[in-house]
C-alpha positions as CSV (number, residue, x, y, z in Angstrom):
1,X,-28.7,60.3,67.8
2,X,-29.0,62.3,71.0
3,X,-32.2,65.1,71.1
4,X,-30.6,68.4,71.1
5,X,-31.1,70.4,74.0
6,X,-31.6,74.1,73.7
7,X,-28.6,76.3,73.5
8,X,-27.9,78.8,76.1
9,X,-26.4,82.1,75.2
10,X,-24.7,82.4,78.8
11,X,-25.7,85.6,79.3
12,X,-24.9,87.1,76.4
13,X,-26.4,88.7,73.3
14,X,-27.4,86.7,70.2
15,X,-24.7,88.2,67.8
16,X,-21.8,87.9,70.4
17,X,-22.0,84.0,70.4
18,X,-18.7,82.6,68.5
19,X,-18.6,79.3,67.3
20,X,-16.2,76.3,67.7
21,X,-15.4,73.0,65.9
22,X,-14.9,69.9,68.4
23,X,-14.0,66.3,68.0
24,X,-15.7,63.7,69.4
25,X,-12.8,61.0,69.6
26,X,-13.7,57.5,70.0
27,X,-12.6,53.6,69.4
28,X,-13.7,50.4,70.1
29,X,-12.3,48.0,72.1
30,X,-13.7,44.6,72.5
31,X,-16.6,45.8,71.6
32,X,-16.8,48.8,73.5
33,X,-16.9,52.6,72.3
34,X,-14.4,54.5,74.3
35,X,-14.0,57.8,74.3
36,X,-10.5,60.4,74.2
37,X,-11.1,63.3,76.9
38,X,-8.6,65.7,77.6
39,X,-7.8,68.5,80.1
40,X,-8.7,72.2,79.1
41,X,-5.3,74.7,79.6
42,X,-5.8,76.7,82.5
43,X,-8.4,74.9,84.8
44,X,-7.8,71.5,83.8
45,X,-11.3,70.4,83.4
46,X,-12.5,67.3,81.4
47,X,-13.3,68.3,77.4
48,X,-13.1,67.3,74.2
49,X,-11.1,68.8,71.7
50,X,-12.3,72.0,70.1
51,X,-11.9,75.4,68.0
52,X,-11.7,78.0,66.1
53,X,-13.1,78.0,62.1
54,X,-10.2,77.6,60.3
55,X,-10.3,79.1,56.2
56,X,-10.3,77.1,53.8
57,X,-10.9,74.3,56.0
58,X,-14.9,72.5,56.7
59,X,-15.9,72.1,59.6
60,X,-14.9,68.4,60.1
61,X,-11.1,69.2,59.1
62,X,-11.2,72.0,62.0
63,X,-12.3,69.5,64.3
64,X,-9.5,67.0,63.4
65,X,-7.4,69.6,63.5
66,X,-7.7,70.5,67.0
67,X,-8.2,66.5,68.0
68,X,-4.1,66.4,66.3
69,X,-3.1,69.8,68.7
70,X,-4.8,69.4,71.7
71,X,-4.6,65.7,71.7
72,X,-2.2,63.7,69.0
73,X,-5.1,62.1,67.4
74,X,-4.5,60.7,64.0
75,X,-7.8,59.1,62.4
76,X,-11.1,60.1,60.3
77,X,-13.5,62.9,61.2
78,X,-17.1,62.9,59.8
79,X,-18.4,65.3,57.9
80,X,-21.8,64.4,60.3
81,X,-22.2,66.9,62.6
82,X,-23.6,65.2,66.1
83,X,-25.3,68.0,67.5
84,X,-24.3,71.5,69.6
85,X,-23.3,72.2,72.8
86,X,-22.6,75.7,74.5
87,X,-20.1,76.9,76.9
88,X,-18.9,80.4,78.3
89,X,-15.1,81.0,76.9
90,X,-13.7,82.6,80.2
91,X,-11.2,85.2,79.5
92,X,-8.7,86.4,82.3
93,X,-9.7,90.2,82.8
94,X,-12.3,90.4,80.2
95,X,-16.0,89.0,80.0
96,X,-17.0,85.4,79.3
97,X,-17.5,85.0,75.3
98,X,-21.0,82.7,75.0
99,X,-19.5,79.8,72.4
100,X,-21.6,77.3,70.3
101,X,-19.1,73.9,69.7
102,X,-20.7,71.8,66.7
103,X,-19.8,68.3,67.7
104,X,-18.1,66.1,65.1
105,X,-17.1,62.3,65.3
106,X,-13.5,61.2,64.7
107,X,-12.3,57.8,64.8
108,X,-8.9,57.7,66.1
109,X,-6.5,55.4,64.7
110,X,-3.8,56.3,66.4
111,X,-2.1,58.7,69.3
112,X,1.3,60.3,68.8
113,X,3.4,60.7,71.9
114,X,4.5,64.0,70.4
115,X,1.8,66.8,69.1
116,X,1.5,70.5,69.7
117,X,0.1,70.8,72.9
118,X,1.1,67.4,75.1
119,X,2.8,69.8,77.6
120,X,-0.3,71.8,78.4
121,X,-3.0,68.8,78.6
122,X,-3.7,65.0,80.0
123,X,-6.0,62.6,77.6
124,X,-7.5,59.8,78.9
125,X,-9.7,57.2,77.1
126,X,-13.1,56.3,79.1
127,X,-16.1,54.7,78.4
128,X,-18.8,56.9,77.0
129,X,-20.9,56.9,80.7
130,X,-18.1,58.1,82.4
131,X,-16.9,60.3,80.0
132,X,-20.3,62.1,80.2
133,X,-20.1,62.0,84.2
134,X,-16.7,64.1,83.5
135,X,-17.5,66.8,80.9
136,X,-18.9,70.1,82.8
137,X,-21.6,70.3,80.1
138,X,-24.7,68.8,80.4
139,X,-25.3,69.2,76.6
140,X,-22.0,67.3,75.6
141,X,-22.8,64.5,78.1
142,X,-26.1,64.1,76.2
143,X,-24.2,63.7,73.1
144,X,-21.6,61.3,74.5
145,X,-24.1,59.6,76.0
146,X,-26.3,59.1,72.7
147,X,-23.6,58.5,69.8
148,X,-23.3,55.3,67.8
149,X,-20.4,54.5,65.7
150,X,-21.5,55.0,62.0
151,X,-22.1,51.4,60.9
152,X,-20.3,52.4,57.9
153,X,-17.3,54.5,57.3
154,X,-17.9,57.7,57.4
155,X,-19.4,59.8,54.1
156,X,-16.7,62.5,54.1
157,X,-13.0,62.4,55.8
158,X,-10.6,65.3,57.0
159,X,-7.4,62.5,56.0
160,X,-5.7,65.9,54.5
161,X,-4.6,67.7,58.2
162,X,-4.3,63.8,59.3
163,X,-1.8,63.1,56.9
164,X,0.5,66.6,57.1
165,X,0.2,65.6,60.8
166,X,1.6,62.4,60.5
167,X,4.2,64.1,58.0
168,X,5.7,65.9,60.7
């Protein structure tokens, strides 16, 4: 596991921080952990899949969740959190919102051609070096940079958004 780096408020005040769910997305192939980035909405920057708490839902099912929206991933997500990152939320014609994005592994088993938001976002699967070299962040690359795939599956699985996903 990558140290965690210390969290920066963006300018903000401690209570105005929000937080966010995000997926780590990864595979192996031929041996190799790759990793799913996609484009953020309006400036089309490298990320990984994040947000809002969602009730009645832990934190890992929010983060598989948005990994089905913002990218069609079907898999497991962890119940492991990998660590934090933080980010300013920019708002058109309002101030930044300081965000805290707990990190959470999913293995993707598949990708669906069709999922909420394919006509607002690119994925693209890299390997985790370059997909740290890509993410604006530098706590996020540390993370990419330091996971592991669990040697064994993982304690806890979000399956239940998974399967409504696949449902539909």
């Amino acid at each position: 596991m990558a140290k965690q780096l210390p969290i920066s408020l963006h300018g903000g005040a401690k209570g105005s921080a929000r937080t966010q769910f995000a997926a780590l997305c990864w595979r192996e192939r031929r041996g190799n952990v790759q990793i799913l980035l996609i484009t953020s909405r309006r400036r089309k920057r490298w990320i990984v899949p994040k947000g809002w708490p969602m009730d009645g839902k832990t934190p890992a099912e929010c983060a598989a969740t948005e990994a089905w929206e913002e990218a069609g991933v079907l898999g497991k997500a962890s119940d492991d959190c990998l660590g934090v990152y933080s980010y300013a939320r920019l708002r058109e014609g309002e101030d930044d919102v300081p965000c805290l994005a707990m990190v959470y592994p999913v293995k993707v088993k598949s990708l669906k051609k069709k999922f909420p938001e394919r006509k607002d976002r690119r994925r693209k699967w890299v390997s985790r070096k370059k997909a740290a070299k890509m993410v604006h962040e530098r706590a996020l690359s540390k993370l990419i940079m330091g996971f592991s795939p669990p040697k064994s599956p993982p304690k806890s699985v979000a399956e239940t958004v998974l399967k409504s996903a696949e449902a539909s």
